[in-house]
Biopython code that builds the backbone (N, CA, C, O; Angstrom):
import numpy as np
from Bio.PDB.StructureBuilder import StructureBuilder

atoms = [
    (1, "UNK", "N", (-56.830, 4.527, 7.373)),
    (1, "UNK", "CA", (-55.817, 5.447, 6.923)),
    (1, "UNK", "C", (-54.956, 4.803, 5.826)),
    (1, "UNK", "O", (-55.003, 3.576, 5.906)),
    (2, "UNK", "N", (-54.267, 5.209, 4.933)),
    (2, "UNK", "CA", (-53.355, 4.863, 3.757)),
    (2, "UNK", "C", (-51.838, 4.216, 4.209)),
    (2, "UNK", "O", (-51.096, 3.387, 3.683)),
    (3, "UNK", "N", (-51.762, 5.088, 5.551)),
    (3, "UNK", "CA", (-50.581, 4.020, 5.742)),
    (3, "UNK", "C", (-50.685, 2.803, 6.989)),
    (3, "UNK", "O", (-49.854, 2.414, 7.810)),
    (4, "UNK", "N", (-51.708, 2.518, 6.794)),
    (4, "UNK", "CA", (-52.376, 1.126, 7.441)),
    (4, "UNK", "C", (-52.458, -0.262, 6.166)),
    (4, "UNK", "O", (-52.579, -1.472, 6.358)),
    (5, "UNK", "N", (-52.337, 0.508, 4.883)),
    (5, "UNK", "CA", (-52.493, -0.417, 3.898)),
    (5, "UNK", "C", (-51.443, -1.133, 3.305)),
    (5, "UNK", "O", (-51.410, -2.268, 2.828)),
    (6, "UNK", "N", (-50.272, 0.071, 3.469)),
    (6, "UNK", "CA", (-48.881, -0.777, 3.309)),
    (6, "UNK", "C", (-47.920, -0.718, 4.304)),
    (6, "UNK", "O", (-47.638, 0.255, 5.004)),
    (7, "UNK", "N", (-47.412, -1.883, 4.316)),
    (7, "UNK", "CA", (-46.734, -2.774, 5.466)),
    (7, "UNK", "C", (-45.518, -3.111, 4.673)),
    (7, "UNK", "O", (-45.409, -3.669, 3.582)),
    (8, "UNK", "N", (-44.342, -2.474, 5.770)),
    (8, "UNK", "CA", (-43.045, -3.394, 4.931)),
    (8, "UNK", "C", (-42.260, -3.781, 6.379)),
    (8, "UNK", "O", (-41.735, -3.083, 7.246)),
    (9, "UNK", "N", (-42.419, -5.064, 6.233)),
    (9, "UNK", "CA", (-41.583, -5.551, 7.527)),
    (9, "UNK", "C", (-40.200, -5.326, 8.363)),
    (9, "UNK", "O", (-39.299, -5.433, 7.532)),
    (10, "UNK", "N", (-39.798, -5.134, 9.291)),
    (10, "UNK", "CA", (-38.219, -5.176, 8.932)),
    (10, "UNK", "C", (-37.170, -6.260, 9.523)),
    (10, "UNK", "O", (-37.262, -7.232, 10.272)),
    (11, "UNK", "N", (-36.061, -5.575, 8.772)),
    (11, "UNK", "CA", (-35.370, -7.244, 8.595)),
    (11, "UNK", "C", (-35.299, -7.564, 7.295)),
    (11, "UNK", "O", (-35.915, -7.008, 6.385)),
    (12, "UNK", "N", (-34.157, -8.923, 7.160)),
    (12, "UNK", "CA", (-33.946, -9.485, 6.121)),
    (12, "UNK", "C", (-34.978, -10.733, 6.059)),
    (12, "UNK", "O", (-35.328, -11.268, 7.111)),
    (13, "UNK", "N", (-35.437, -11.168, 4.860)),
    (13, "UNK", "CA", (-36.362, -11.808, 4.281)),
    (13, "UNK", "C", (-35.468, -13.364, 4.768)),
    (13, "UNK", "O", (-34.260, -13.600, 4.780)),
    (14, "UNK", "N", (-36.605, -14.193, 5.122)),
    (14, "UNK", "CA", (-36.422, -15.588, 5.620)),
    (14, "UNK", "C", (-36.814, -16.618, 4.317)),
    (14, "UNK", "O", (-37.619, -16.337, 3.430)),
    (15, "UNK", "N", (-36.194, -17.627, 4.410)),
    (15, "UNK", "CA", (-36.839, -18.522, 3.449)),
    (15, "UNK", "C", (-37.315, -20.098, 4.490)),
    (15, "UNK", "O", (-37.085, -20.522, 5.622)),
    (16, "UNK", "N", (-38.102, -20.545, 3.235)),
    (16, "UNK", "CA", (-39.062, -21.535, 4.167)),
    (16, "UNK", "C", (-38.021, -22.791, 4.236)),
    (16, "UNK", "O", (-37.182, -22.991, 3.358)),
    (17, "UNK", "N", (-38.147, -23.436, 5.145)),
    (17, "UNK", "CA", (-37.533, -24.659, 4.916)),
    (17, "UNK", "C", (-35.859, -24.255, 5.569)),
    (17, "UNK", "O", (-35.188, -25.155, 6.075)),
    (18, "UNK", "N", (-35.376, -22.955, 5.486)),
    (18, "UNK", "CA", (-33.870, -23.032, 5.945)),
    (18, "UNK", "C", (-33.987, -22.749, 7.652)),
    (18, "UNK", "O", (-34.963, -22.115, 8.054)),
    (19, "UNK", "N", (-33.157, -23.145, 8.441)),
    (19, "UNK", "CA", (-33.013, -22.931, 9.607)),
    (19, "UNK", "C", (-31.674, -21.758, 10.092)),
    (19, "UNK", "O", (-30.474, -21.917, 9.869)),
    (20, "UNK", "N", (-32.192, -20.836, 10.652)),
    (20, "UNK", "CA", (-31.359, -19.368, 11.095)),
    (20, "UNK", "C", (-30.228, -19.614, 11.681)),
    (20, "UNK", "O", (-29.948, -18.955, 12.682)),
    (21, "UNK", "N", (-29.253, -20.689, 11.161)),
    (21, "UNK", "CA", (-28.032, -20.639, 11.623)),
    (21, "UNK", "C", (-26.922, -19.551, 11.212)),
    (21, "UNK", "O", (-26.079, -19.095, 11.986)),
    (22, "UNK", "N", (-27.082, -19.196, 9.773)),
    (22, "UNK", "CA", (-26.151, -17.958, 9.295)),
    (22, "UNK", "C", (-24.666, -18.997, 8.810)),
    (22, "UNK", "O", (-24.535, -20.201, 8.589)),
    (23, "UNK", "N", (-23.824, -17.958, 8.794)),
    (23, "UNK", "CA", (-22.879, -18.864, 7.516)),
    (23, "UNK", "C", (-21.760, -18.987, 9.109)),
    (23, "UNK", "O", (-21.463, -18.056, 9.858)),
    (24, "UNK", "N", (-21.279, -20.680, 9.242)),
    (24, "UNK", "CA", (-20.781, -21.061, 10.443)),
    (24, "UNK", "C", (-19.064, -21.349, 9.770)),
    (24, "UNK", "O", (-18.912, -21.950, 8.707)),
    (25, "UNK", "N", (-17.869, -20.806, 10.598)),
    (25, "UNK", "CA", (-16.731, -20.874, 9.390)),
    (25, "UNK", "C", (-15.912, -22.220, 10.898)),
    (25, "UNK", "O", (-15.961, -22.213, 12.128)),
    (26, "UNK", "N", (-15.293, -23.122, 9.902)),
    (26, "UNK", "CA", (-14.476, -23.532, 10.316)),
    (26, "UNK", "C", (-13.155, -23.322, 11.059)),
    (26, "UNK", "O", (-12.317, -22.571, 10.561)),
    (27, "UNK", "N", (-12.950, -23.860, 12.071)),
    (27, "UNK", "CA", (-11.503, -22.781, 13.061)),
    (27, "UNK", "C", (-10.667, -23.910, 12.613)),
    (27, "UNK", "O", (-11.108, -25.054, 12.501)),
    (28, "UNK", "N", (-9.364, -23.543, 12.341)),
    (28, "UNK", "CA", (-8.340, -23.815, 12.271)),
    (28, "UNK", "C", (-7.799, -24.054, 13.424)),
    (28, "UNK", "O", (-7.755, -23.399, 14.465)),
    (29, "UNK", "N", (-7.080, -25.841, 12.887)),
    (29, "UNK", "CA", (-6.105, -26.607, 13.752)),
    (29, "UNK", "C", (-4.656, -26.311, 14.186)),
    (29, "UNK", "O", (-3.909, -25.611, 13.503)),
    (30, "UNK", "N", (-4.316, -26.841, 15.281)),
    (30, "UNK", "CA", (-2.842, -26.420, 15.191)),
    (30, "UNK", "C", (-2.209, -27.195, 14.242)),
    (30, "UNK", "O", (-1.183, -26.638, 13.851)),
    (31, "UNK", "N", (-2.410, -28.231, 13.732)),
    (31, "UNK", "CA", (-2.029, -29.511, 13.031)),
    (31, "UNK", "C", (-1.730, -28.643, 11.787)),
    (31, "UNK", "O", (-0.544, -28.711, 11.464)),
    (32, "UNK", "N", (-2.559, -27.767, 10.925)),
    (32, "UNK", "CA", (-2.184, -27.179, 9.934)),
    (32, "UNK", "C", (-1.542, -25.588, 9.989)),
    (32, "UNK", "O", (-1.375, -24.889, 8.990)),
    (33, "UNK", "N", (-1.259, -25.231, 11.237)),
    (33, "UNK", "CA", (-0.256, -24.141, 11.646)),
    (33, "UNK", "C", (1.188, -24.816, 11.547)),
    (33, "UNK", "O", (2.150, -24.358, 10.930)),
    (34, "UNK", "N", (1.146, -25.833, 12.181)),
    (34, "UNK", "CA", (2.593, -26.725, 12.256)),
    (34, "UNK", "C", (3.138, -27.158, 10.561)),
    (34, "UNK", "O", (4.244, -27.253, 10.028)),
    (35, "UNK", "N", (1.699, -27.349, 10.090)),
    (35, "UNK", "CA", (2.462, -27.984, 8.618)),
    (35, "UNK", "C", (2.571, -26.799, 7.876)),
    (35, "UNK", "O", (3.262, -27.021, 6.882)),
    (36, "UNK", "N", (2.165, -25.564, 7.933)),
    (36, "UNK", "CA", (1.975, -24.167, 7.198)),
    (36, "UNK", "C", (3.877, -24.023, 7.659)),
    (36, "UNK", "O", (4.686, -23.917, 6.738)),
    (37, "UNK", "N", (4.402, -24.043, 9.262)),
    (37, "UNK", "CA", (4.993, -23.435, 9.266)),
    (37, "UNK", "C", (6.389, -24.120, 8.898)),
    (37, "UNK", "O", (7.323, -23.418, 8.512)),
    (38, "UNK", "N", (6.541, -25.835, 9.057)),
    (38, "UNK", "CA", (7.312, -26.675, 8.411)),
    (38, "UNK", "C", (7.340, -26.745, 6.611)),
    (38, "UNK", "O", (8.193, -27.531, 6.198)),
    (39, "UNK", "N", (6.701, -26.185, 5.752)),
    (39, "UNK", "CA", (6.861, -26.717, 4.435)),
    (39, "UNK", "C", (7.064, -24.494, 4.313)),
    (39, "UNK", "O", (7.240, -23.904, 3.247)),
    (40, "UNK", "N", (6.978, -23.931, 5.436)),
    (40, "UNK", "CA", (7.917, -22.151, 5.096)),
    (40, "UNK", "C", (9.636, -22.775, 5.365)),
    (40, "UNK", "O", (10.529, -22.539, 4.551)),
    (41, "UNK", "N", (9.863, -23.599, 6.662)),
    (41, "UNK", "CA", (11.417, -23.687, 6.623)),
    (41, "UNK", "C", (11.481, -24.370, 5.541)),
    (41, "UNK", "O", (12.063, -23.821, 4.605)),
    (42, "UNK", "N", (10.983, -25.601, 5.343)),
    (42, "UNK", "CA", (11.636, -26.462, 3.936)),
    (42, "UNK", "C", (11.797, -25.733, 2.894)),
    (42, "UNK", "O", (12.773, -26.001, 2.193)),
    (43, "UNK", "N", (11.125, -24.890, 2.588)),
    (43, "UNK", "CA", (11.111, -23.363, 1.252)),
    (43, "UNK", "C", (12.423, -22.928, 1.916)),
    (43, "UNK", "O", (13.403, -23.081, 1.187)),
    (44, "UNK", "N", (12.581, -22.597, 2.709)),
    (44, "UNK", "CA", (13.695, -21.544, 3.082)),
    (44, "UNK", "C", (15.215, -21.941, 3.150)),
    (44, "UNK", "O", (16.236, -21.257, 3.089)),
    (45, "UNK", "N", (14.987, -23.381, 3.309)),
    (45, "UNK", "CA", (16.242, -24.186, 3.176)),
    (45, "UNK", "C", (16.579, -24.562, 1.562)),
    (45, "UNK", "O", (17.707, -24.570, 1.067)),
    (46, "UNK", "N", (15.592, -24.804, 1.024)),
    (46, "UNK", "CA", (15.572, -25.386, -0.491)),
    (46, "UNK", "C", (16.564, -23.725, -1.566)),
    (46, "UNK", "O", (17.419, -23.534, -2.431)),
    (47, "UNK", "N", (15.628, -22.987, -0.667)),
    (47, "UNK", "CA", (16.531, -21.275, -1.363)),
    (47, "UNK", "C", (17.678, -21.162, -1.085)),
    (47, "UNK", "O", (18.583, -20.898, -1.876)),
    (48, "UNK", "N", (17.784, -21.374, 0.231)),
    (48, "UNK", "CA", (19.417, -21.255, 0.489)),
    (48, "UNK", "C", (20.422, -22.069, 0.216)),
    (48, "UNK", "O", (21.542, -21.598, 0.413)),
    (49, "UNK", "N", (20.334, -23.470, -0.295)),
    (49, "UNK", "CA", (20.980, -24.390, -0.699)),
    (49, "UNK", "C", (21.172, -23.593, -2.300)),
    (49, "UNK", "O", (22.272, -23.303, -2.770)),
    (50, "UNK", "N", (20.294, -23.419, -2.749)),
    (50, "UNK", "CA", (20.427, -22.661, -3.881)),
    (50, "UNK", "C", (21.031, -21.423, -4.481)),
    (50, "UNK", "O", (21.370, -21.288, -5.657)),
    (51, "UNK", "N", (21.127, -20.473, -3.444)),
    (51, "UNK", "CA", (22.324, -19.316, -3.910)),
    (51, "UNK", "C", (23.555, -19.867, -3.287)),
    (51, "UNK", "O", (24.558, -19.161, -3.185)),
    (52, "UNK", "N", (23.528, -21.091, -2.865)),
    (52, "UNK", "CA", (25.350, -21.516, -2.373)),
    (52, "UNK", "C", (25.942, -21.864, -3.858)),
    (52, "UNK", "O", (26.908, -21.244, -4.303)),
    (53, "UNK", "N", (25.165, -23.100, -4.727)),
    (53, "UNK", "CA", (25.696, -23.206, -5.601)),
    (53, "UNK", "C", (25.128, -22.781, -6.913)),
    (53, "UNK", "O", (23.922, -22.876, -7.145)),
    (54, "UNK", "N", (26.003, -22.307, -7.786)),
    (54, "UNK", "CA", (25.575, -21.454, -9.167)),
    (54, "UNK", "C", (25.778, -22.494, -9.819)),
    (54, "UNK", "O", (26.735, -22.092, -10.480)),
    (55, "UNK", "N", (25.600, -23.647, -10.189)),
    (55, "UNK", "CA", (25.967, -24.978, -11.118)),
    (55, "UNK", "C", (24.794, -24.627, -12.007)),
    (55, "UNK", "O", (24.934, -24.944, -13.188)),
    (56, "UNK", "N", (23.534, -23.964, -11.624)),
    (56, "UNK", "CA", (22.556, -24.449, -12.402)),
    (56, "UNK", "C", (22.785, -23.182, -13.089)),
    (56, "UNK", "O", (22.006, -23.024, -14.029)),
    (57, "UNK", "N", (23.746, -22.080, -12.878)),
    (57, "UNK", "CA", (24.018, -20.980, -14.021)),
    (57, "UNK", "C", (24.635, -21.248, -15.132)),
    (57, "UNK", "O", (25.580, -22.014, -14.946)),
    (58, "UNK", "N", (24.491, -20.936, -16.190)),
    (58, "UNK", "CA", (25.392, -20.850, -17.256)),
    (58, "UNK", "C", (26.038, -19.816, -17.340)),
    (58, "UNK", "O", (25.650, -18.795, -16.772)),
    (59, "UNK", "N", (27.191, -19.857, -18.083)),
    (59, "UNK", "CA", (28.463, -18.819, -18.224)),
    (59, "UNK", "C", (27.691, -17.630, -18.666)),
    (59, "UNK", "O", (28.046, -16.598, -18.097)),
    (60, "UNK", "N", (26.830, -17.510, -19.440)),
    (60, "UNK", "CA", (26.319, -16.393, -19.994)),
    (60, "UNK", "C", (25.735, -15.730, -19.101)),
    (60, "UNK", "O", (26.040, -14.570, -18.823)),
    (61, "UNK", "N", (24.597, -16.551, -18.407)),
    (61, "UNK", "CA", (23.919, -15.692, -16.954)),
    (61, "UNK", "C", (24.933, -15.430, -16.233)),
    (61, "UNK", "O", (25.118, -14.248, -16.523)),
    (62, "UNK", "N", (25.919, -15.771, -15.310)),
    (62, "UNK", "CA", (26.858, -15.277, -14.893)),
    (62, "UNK", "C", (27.352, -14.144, -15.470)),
    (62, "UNK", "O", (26.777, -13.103, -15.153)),
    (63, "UNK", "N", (28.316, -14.067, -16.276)),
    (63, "UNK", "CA", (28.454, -12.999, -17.401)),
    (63, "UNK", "C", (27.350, -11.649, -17.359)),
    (63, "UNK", "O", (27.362, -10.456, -17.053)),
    (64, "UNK", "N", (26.528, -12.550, -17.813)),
    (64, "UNK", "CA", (25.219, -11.313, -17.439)),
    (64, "UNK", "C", (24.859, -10.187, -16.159)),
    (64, "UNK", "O", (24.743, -8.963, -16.203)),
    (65, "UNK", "N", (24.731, -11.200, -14.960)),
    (65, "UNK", "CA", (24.800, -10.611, -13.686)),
    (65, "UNK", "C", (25.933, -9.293, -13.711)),
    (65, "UNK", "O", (25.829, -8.073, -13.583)),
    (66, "UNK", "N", (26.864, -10.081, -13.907)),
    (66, "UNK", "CA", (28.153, -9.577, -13.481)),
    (66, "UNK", "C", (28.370, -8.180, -14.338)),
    (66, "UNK", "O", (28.859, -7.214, -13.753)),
    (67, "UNK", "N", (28.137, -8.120, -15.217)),
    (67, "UNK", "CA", (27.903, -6.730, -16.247)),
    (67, "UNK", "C", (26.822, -5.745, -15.675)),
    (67, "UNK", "O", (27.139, -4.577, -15.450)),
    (68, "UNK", "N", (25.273, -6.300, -15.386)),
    (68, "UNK", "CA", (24.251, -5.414, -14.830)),
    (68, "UNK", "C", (24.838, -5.149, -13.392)),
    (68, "UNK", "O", (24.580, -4.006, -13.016)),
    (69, "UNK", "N", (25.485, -5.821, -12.577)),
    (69, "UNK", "CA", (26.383, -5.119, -11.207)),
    (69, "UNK", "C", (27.118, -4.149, -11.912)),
    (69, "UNK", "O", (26.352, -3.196, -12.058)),
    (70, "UNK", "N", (27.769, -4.000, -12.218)),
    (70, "UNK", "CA", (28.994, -3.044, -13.011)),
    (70, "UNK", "C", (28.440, -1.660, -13.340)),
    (70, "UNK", "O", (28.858, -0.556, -12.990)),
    (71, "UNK", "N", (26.812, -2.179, -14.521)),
    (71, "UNK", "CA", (26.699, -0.655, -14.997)),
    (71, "UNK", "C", (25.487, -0.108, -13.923)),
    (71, "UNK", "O", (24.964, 0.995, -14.082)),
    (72, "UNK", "N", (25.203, -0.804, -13.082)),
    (72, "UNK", "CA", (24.720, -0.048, -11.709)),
    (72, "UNK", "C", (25.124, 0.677, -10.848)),
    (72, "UNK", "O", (24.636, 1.668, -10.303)),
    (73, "UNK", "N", (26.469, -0.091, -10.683)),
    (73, "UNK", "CA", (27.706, 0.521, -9.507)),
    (73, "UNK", "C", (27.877, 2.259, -10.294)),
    (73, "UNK", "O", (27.830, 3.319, -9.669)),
    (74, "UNK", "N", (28.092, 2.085, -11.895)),
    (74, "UNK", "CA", (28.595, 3.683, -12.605)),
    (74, "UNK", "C", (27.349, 4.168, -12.734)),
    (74, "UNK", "O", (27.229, 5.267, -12.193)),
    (75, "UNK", "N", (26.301, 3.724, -13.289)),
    (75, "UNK", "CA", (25.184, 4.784, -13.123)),
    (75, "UNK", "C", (24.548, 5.515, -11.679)),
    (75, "UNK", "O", (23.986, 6.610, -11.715)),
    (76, "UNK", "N", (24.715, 4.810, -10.554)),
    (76, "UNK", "CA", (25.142, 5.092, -9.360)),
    (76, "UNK", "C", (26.165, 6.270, -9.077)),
    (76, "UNK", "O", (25.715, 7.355, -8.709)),
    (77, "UNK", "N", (26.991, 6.159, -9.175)),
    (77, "UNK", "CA", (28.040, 7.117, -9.667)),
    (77, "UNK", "C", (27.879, 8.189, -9.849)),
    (77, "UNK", "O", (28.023, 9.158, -9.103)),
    (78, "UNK", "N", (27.367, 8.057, -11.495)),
    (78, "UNK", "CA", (27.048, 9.238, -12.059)),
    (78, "UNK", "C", (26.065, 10.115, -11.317)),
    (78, "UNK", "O", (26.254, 11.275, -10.952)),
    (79, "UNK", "N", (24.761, 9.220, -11.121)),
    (79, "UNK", "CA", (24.032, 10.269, -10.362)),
    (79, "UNK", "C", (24.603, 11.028, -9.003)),
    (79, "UNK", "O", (24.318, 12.189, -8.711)),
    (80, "UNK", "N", (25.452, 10.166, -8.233)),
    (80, "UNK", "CA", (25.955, 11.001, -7.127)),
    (80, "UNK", "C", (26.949, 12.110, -7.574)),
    (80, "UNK", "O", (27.135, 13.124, -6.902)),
    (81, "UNK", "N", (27.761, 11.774, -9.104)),
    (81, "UNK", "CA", (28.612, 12.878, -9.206)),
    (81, "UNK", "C", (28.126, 14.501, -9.111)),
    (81, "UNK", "O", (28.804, 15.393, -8.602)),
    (82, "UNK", "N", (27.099, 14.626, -9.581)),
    (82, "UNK", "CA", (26.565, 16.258, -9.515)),
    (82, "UNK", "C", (25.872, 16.645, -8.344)),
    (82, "UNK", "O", (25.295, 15.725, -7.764)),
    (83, "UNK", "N", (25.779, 17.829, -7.828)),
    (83, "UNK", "CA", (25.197, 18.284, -7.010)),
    (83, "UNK", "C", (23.739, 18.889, -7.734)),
    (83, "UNK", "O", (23.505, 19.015, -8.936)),
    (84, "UNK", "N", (22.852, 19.215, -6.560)),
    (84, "UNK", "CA", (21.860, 19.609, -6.435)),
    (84, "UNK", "C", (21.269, 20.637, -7.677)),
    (84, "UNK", "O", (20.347, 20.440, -8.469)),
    (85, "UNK", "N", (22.205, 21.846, -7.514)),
    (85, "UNK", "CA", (22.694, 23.294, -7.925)),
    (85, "UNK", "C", (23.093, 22.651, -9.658)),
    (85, "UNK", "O", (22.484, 23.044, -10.653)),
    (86, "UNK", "N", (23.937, 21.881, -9.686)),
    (86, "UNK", "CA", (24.141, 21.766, -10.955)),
    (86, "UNK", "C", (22.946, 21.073, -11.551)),
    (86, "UNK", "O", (22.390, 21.729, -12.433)),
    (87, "UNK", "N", (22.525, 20.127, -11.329)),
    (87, "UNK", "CA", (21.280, 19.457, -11.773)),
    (87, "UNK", "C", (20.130, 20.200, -12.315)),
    (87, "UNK", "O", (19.501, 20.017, -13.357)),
    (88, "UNK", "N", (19.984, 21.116, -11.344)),
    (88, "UNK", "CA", (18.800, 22.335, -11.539)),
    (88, "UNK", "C", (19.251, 23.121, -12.675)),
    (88, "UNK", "O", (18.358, 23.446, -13.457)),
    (89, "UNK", "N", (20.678, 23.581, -13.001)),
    (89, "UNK", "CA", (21.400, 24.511, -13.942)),
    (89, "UNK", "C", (21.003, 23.645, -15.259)),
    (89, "UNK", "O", (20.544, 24.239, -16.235)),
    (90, "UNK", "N", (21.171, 22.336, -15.280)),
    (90, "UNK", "CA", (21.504, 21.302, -16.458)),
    (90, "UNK", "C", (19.890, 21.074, -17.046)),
    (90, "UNK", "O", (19.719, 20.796, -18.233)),
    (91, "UNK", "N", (18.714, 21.220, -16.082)),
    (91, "UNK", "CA", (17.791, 21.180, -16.413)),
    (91, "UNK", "C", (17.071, 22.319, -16.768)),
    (91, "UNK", "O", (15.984, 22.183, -17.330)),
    (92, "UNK", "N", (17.571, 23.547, -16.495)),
    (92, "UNK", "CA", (16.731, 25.164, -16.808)),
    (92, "UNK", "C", (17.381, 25.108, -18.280)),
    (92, "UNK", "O", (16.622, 25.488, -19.171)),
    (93, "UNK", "N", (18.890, 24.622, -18.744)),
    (93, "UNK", "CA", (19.472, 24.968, -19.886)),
    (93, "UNK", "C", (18.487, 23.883, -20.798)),
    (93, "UNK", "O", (17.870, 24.322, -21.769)),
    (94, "UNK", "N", (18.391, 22.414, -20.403)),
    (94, "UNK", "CA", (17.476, 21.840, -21.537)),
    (94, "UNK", "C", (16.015, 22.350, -21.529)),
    (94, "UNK", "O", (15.270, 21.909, -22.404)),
    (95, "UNK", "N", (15.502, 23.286, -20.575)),
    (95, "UNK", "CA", (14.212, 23.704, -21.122)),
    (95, "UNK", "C", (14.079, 24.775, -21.897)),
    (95, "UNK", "O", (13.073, 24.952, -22.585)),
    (96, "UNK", "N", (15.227, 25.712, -21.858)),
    (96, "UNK", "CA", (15.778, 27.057, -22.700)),
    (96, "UNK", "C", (15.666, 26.503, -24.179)),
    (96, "UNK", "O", (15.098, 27.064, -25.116)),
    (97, "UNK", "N", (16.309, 25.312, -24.195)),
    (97, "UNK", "CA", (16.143, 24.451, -25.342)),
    (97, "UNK", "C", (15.226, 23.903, -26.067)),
    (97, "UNK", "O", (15.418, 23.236, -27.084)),
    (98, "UNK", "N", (14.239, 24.155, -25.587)),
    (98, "UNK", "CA", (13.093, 23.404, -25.783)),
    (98, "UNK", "C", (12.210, 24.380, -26.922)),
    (98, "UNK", "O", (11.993, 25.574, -26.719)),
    (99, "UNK", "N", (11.787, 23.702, -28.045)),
    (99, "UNK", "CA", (10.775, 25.434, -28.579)),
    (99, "UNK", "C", (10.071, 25.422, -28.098)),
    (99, "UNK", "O", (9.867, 24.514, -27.292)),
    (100, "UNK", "N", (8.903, 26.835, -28.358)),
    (100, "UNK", "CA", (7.874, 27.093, -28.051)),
    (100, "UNK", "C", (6.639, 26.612, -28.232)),
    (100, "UNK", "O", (5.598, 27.207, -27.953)),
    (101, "UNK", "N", (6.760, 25.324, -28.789)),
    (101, "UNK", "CA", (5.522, 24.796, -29.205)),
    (101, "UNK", "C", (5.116, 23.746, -28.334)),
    (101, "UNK", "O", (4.268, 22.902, -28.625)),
    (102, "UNK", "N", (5.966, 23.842, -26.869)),
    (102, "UNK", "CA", (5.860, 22.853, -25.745)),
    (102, "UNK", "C", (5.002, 24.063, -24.903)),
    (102, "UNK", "O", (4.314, 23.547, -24.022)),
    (103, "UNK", "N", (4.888, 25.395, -24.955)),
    (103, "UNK", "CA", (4.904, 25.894, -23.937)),
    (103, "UNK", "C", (3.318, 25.804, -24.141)),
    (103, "UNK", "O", (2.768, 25.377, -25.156)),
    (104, "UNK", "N", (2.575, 26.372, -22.786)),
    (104, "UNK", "CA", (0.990, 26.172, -22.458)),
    (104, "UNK", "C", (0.898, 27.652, -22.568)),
    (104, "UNK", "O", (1.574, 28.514, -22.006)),
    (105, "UNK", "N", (-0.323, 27.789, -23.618)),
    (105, "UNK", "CA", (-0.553, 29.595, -24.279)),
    (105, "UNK", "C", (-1.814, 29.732, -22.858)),
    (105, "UNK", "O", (-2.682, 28.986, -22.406)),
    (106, "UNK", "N", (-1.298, 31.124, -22.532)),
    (106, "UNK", "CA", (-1.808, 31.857, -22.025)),
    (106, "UNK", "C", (-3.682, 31.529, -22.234)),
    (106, "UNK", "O", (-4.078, 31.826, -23.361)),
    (107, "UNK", "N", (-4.538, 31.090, -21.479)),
    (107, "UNK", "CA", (-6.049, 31.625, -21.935)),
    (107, "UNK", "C", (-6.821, 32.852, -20.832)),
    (107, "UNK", "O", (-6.662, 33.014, -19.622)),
    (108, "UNK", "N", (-7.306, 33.265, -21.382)),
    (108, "UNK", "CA", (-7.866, 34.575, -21.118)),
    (108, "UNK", "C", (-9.299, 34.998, -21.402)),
    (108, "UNK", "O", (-9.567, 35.487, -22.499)),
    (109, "UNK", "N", (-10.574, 34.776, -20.130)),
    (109, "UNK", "CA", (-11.929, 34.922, -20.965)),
    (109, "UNK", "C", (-12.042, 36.268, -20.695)),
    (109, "UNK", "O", (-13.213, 36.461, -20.369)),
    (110, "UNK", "N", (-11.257, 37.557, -20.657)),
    (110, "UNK", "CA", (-11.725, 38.617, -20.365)),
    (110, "UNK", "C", (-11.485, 39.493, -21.498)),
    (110, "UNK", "O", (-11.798, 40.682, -21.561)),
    (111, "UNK", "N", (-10.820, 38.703, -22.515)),
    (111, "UNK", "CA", (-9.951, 39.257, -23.637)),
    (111, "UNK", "C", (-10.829, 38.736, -25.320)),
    (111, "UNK", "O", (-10.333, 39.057, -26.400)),
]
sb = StructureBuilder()
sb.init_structure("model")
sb.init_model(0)
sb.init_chain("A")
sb.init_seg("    ")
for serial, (resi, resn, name, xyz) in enumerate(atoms, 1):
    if name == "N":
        sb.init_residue(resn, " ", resi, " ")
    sb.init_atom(name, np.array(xyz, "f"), 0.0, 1.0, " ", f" {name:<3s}", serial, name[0])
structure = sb.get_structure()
């Protein structure tokens, strides 16, 4: 018969010479959990020593900060000053505004 003539085995293909161990992964020590989790506090101490003192700021970065707080706090502000209702009003009037050459023309295949 014809399908007596071809044979396809199944399974993944072996090679000569390797032995069927498959890929074997190394387990992790506690020895490098302990040092993973000692050099996270030393990070965490090294940061916090660091926002205590601003020495390594200059007047200008300071300065700087201190201005981008400021116009956050009022743009903040601003957005809370309006309500909902007005927002929607402020945005129907800039689209009234808008010409017609924004708007999407009508298509029509029956026409």
């Amino acid at each position: 018969m014809a399908g007596d003539e071809y044979f396809a085995a199944a399974g993944s293909l072996k090679l000569k010479g390797v032995s069927d161990g498959g890929i074997k992964k190394k387990k992790k020590k506690k020895k490098d959990k302990e040092k993973y989790l000692e050099a996270n506090i030393r990070r965490d101490d090294c940061n916090t020593t660091e926002q205590k003192t601003c020495v390594s700021k200059t007047k200008a970065e300071l300065k700087f900060e201190e201005r981008k707080r400021k116009m956050e706090a009022e743009r903040i502000l601003k957005k809370a000053s309006k309500t909902h209702k007005e927002k929607v009003e402020e945005f129907n009037r800039h689209l009234d505004s808008l010409t017609e050459h924004f708007d999407i023309p009508k298509v029509s295949w029956t026409k």
